[in-house]
Backbone bond lengths (Angstrom), bond angles and torsions (degrees), N, CA, C in turn:
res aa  C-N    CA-C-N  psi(-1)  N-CA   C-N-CA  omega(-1)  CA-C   N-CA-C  phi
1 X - - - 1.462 - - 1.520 109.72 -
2 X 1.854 103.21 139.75 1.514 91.77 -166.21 1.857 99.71 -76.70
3 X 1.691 133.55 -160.71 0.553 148.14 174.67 1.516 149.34 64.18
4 X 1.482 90.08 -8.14 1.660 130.89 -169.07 1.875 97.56 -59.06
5 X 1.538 103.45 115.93 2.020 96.68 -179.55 1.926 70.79 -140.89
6 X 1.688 96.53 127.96 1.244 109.41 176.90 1.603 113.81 -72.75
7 X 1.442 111.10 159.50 1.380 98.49 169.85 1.819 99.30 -165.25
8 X 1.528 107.38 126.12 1.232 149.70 -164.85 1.038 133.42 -109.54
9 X 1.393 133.35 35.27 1.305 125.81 160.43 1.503 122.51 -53.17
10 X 1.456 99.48 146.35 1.528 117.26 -155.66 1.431 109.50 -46.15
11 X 1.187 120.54 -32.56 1.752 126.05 -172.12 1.663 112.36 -117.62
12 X 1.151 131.64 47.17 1.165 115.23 -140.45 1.442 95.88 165.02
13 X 1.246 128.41 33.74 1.605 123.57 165.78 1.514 127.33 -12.16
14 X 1.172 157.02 119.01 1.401 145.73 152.42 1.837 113.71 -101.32
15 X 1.376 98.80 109.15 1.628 95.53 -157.16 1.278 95.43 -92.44
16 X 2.038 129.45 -17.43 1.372 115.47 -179.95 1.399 93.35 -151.96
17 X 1.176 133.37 164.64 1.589 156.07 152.30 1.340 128.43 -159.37
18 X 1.589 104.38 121.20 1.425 108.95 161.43 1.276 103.22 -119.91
19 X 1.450 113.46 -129.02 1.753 118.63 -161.62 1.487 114.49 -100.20
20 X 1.692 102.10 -21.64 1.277 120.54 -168.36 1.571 96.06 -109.86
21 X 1.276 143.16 -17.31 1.494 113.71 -162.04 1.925 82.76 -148.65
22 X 1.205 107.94 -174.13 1.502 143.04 170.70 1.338 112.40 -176.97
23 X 1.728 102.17 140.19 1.268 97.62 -166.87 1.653 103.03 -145.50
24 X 1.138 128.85 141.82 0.927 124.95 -137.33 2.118 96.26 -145.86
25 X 1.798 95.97 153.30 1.305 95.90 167.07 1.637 107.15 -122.52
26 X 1.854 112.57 99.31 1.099 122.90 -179.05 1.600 112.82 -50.47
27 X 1.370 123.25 136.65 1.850 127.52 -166.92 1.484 85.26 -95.10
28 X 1.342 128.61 131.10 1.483 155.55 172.98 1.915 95.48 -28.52
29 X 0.902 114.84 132.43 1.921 109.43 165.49 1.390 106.15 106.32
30 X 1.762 117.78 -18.35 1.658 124.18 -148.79 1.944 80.21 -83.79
31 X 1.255 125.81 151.26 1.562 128.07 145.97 1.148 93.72 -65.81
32 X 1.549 110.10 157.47 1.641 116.40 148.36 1.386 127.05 -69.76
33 X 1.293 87.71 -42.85 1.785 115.06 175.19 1.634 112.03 -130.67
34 X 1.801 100.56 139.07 0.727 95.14 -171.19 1.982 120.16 -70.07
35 X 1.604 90.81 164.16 2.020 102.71 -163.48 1.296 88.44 -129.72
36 X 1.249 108.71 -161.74 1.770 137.15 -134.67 1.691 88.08 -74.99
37 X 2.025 83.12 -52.89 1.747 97.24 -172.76 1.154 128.61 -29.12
38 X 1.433 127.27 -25.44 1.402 121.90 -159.96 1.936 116.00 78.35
39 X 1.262 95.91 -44.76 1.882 104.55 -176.79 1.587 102.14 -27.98
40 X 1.616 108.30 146.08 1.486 110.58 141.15 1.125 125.82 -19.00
41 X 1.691 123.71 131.44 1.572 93.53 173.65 1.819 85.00 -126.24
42 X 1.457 105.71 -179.10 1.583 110.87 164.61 1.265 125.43 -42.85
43 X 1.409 104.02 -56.61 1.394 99.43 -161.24 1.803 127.58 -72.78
44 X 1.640 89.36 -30.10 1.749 120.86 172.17 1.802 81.43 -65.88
45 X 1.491 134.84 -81.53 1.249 95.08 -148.38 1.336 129.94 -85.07
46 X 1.587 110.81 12.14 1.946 113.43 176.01 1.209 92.06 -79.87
47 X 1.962 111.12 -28.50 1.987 84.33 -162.99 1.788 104.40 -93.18
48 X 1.319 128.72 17.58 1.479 139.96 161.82 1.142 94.51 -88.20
49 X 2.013 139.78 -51.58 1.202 79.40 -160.35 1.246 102.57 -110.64
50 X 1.335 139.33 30.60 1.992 130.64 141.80 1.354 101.60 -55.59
51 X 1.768 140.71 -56.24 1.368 146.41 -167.65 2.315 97.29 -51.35
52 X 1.029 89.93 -71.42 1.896 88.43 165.26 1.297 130.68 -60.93
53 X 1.075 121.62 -46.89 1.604 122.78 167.82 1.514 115.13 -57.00
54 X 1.212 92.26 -38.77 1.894 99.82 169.15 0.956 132.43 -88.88
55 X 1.467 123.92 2.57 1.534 126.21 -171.53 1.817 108.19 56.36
56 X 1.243 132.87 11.28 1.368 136.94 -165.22 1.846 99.76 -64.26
57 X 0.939 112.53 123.81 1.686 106.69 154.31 1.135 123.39 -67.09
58 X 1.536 122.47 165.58 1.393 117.71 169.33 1.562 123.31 52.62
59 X 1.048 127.49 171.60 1.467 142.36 167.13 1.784 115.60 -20.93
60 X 0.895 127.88 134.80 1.314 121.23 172.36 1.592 118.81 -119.62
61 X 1.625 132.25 131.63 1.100 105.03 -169.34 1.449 98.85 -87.19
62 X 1.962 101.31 158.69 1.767 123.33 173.17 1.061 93.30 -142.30
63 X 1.322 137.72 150.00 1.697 142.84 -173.10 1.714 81.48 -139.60
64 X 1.543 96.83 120.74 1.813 102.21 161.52 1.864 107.26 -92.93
65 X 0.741 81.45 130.07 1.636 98.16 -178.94 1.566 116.53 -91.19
66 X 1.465 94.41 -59.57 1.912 100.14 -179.06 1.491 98.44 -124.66
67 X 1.217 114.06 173.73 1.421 135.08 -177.77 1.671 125.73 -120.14
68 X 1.253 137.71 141.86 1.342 127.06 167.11 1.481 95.81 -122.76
69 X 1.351 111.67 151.62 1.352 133.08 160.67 1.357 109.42 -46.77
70 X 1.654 109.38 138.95 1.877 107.94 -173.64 1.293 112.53 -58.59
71 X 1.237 120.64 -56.53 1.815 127.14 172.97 1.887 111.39 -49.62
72 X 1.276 110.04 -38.39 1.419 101.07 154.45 1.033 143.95 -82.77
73 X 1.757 105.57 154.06 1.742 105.31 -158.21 1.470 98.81 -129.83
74 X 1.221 116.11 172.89 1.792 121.15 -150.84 1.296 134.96 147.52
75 X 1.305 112.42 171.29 1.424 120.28 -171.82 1.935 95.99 -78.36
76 X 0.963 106.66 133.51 1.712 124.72 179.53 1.757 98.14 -113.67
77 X 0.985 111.14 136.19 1.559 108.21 138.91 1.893 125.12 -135.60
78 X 0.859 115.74 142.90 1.651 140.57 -163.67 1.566 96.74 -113.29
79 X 1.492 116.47 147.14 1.040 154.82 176.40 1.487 109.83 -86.58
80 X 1.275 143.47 135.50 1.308 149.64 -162.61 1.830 101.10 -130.80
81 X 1.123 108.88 -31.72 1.104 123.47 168.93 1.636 135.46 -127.22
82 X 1.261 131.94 149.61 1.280 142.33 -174.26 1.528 104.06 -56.93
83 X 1.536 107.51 -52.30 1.764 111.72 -177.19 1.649 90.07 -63.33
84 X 1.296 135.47 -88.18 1.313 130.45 -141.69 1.539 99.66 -58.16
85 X 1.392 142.33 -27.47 1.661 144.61 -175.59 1.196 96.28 -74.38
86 X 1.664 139.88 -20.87 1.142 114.15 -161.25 2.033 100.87 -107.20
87 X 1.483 101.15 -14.19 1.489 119.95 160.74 1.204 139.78 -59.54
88 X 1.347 73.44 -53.44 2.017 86.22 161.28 1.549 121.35 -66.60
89 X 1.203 99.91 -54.90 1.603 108.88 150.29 1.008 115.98 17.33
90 X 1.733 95.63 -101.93 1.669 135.44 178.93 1.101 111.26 -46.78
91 X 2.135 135.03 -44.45 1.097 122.96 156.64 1.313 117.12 -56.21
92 X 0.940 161.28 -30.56 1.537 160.19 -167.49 1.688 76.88 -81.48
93 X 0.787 145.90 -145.17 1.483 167.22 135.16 1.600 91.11 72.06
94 X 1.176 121.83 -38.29 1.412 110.14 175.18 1.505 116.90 -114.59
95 X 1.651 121.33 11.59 0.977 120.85 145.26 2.074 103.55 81.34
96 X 1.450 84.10 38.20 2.008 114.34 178.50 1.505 95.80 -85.46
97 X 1.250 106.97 -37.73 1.955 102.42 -162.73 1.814 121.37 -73.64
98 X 0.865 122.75 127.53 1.492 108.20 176.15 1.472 108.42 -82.80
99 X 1.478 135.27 141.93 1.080 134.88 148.91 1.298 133.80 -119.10
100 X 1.067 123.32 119.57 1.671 126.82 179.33 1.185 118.97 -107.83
101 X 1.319 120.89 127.52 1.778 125.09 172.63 1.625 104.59 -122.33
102 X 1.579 103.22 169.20 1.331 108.84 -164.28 1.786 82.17 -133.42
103 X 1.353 107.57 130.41 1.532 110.65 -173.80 2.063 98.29 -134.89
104 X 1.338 88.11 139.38 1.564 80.42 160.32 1.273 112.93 -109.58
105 X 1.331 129.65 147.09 1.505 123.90 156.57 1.624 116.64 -136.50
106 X 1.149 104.74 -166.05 1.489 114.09 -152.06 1.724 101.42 -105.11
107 X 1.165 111.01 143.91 1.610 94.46 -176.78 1.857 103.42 87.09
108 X 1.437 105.95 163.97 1.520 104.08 143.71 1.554 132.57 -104.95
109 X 1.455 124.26 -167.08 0.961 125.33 -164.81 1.797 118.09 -99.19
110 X 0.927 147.60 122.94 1.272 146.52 -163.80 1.913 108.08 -22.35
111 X 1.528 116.72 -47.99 0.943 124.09 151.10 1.446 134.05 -133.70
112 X 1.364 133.40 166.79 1.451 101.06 -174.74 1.487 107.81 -89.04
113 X 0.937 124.11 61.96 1.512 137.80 143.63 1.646 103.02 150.08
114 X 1.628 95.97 150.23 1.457 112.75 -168.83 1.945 115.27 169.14
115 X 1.290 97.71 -162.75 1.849 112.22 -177.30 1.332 108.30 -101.18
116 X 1.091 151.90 128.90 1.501 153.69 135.25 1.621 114.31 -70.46
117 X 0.910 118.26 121.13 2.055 113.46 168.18 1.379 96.68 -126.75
118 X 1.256 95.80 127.66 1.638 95.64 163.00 1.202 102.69 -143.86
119 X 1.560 119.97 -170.59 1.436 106.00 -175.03 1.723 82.24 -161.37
120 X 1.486 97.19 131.09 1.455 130.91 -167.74 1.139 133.64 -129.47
121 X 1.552 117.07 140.19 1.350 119.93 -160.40 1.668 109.26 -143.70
122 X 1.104 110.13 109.28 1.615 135.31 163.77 1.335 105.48 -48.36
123 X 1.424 106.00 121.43 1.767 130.27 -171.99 1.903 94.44 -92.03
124 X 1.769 134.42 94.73 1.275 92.38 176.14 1.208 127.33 -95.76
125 X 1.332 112.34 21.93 1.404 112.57 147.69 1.599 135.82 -46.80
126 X 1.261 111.36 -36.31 1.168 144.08 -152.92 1.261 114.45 -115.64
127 X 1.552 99.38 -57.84 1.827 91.55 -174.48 1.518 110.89 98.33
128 X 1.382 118.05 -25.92 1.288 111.86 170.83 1.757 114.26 -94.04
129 X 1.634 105.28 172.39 1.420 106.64 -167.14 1.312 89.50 -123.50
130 X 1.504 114.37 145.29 1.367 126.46 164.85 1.372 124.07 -128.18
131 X 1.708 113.48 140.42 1.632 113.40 169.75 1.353 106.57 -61.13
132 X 1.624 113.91 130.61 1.671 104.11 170.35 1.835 73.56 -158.98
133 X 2.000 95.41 169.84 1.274 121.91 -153.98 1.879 100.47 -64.51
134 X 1.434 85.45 154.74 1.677 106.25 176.17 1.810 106.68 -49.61
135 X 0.840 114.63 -57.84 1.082 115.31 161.30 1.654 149.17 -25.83
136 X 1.548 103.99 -17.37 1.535 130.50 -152.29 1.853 88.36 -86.05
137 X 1.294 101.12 124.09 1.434 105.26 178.93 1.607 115.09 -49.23
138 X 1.283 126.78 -13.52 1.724 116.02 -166.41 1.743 87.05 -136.86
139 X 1.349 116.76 12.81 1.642 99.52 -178.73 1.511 108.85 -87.05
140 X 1.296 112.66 148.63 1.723 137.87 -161.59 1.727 105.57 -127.56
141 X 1.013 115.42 93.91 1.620 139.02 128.35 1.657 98.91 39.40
142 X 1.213 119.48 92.10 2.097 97.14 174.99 1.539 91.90 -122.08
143 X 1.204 116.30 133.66 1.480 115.57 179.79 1.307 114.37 -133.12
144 X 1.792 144.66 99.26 1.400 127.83 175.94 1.423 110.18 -117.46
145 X 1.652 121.44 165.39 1.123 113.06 159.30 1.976 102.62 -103.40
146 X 1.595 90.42 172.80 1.803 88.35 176.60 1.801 74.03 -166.59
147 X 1.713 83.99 158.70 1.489 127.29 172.80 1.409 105.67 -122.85
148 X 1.624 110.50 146.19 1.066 111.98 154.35 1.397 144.23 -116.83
149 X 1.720 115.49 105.15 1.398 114.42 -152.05 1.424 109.51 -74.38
150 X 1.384 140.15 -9.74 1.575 130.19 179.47 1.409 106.47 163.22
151 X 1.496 93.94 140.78 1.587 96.07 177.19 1.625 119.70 -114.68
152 X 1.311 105.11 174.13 1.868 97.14 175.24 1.374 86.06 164.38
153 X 1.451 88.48 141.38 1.971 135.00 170.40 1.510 86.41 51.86
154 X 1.515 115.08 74.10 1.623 97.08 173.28 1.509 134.92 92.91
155 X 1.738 119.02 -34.59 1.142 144.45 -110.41 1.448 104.37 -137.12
156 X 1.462 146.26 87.44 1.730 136.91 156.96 1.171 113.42 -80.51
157 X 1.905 87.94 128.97 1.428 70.29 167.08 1.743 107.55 -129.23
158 X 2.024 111.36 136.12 1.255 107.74 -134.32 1.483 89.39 -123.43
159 X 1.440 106.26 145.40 1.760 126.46 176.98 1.813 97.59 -86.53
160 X 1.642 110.82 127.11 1.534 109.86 -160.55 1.941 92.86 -127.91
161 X 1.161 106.61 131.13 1.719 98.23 174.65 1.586 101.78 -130.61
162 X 1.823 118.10 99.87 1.399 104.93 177.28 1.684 113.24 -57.87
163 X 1.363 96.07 159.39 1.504 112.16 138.02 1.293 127.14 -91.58
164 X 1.497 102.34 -38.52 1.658 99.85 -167.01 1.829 105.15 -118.79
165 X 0.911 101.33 172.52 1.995 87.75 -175.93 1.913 95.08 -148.65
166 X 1.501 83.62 74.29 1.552 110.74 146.58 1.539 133.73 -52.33
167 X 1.336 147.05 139.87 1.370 130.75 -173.33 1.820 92.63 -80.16
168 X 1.250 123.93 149.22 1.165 150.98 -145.10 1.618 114.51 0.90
169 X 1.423 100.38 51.86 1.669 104.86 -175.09 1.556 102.02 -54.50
170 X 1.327 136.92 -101.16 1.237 125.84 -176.90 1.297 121.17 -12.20
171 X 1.000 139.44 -74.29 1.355 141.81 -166.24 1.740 108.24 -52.37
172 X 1.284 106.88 -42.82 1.603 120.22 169.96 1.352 107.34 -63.20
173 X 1.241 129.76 -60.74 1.517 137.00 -154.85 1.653 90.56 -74.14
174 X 1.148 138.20 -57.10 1.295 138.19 -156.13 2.012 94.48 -75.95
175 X 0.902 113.70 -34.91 1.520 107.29 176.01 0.716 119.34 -70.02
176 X 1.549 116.46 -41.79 1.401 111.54 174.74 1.875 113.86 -73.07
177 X 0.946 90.54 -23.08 1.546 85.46 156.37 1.238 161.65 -32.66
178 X 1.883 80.93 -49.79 1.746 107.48 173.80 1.595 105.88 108.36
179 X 1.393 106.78 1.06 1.735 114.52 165.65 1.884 124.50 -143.10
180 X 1.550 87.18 66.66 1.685 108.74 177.05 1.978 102.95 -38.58
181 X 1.087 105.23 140.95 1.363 124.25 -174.90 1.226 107.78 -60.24
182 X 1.448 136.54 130.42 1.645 123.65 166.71 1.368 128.11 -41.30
183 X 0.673 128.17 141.32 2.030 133.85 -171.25 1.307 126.77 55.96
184 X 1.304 110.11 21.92 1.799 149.47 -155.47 1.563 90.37 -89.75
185 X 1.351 119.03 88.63 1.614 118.56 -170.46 1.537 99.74 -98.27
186 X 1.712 130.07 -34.84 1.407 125.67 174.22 1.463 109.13 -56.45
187 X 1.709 118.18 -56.55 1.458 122.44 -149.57 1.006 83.40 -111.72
188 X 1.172 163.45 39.25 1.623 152.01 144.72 1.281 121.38 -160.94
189 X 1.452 110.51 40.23 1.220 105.45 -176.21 1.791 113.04 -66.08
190 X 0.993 125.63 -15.64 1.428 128.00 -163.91 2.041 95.46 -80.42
191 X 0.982 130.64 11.86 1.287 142.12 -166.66 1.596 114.67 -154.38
192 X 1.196 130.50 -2.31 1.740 144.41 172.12 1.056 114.58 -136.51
193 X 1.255 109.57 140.59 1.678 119.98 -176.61 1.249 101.09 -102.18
194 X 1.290 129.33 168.73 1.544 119.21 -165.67 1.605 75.10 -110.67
195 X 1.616 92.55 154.64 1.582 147.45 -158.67 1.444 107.17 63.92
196 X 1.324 114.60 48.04 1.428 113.36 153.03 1.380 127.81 -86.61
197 X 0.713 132.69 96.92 1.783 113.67 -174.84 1.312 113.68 -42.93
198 X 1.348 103.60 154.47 1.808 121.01 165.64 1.106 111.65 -50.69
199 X 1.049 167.10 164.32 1.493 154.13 99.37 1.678 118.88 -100.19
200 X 1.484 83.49 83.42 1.799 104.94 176.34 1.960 82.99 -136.49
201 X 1.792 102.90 143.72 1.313 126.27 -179.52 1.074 99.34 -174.23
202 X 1.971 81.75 131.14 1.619 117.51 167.69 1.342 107.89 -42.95
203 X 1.563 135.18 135.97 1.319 109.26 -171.63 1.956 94.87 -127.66
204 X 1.478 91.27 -10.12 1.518 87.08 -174.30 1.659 101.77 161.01
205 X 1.686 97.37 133.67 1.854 115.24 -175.14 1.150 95.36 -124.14
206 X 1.810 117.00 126.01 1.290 122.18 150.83 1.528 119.56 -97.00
207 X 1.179 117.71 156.88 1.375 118.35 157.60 1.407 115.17 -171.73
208 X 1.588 112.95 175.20 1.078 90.83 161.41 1.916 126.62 -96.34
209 X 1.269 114.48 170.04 1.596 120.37 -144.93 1.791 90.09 -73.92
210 X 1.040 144.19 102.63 1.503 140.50 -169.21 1.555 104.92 -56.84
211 X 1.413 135.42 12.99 1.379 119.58 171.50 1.449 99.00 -122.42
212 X 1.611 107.47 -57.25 1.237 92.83 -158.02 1.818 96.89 -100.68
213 X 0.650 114.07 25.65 1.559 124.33 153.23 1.925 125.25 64.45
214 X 1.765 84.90 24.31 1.583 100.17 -167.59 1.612 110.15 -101.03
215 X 1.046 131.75 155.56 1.602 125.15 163.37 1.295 128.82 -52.50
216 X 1.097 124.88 130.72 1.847 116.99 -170.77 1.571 90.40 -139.13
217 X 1.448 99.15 156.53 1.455 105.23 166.47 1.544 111.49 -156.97
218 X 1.194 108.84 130.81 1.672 113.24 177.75 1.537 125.88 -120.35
219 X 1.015 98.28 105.36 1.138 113.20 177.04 1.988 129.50 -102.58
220 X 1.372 108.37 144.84 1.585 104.15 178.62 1.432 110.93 -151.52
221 X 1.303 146.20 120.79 1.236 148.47 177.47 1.659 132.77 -69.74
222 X 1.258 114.70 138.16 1.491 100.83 -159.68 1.623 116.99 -58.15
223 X 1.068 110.74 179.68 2.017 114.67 179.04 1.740 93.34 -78.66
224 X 1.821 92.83 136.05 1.248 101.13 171.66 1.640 117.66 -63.34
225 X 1.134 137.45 72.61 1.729 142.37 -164.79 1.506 105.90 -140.54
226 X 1.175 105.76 128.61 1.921 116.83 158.88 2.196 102.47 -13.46
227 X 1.267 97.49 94.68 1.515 115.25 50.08 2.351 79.78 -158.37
228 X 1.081 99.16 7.83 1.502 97.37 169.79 1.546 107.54 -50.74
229 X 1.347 106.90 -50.63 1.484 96.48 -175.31 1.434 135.16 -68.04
230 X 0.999 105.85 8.35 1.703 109.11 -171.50 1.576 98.70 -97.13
231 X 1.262 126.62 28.87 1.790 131.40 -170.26 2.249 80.05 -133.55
232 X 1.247 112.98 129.42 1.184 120.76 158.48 1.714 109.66 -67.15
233 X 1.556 95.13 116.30 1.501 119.31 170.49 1.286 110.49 -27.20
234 X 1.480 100.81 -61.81 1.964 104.20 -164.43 1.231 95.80 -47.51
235 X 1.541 131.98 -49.90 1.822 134.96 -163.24 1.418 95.03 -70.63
236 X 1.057 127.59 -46.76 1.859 116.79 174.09 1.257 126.46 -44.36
237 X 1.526 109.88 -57.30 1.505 132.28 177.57 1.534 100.63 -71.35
238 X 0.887 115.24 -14.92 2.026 97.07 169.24 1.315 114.54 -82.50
239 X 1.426 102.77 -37.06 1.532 131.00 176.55 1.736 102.49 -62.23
240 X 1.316 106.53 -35.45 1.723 90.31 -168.61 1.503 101.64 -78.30
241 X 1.816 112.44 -38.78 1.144 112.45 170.98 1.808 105.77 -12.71
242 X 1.357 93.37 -115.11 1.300 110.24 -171.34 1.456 122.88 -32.38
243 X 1.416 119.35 -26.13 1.998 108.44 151.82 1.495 97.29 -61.75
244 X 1.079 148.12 -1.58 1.385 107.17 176.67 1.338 93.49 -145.56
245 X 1.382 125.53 62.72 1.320 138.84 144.71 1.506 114.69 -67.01
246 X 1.528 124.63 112.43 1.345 122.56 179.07 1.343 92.37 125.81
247 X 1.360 118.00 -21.21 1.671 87.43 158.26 2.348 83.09 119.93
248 X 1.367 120.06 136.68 1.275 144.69 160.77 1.208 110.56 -62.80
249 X 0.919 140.96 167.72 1.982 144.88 139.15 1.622 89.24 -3.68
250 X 1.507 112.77 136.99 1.786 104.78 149.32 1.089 95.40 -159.51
């Protein structure tokens, strides 16, 4: 894609931009949108800094499209425009977008690679989501595949591609599993001590580009830090290879 001029502020990755999209690798802790907290969130600071980088007056439009969990960190992408936010949309909604995350958890995985289905239901009392039977008058469809690229001290760490985008599907599906996510204080607390971090990351969104109608894919790999690092790089980076066969932002 023509026009692509990177831009990198220190906390705050920008892995692609043209006219229609920005895309971003959210830092673990960021909201997407802003909450109760007050905190920075994503969307307030991509759309500050196009409004500064651009000299723009006034309001700037950003259309959030998808969401990550606050403790999760990842590839984001934002809407620049009303036409492409309302496109993307429709892909999300009809289930056009690919998504891949890279999660570690505790334990292994039922097999080292395969389907999970479960079907889940949000307590809103609570706020938390639980696996319960097909049957459950308000339960909703969660379906992913995952691989498992290597284990150690306890520890998988697993390549995840939804189908469906449930509110904390991963973290649910893998617990219920029998391998709660590392730093997983809702769904595994009986195995995390609190101030562990999450380690669930966006690892990479394909689709196609909603204007100019070509394939794009963005991809970004997690921060080399406990407990990512205990997997040899070279085996990661072969591994990222092939998530991003077809080509990065271009």
């Amino acid at each position: 894609m023509g026009g692509f001029e990177p831009v990198n502020p220190p906390d705050l990755p920008v892995l692609y931009e043209d006219n229609h999209l920005i895309v971003i690798a959210k830092p673990f802790n960021m909201p997407s949108q802003a909450d109760p907290s007050g905190d920075l969130d994503a969307l307030t600071a991509v759309r500050d800094l196009i409004r500064l980088r651009d000299g723009k007056p006034g309001n700037v439009y950003l259309g959030l499209v998808h969401r990550l969990d606050r403790p999760a960190g990842g590839v984001m992408v934002f809407a620049k425009t009303s036409k492409a936010a309302s496109r993307l949309s429709d892909m999300i909604r009809s289930r056009n977008i690919v998504k891949e995350y890279a999660a570690v958890v505790h334990g292994s995985p039922p097999a080292p690679s395969g389907t999970l289905v479960h079907y889940l239901w949000k307590d809103p009392k609570t706020n938390l989501v639980h696996a319960v039977r097909k049957t459950h008058k308000l339960a909703k469809e969660a379906v992913l595949d995952y691989r498992t690229l290597g284990e150690r001290e306890g520890l998988s760490l697993v390549r995840i591609r939804l189908h469906t985008g449930r509110t904390h599907q991963i973290r649910v599906q893998m617990a219920a599993s029998g391998c709660p996510l590392y730093g997983d204080q809702r769904y595994g607390a009986r195995v995390n001590r609190p101030g562990m971090q999450l380690a669930l990351w966006s690892l990479r969104i394909a689709f196609l580009h909603p204007v100019r109608k070509v394939p794009v894919a963005f991809a970004a790999p997690p921060p080399a830090v406990h407990p990512w690092s205990l997997w040899n790089r070279g085996l990661y980076e072969a591994e990222w290879e092939t998530l991003s066969e077809g080509g990065r932002a271009r």
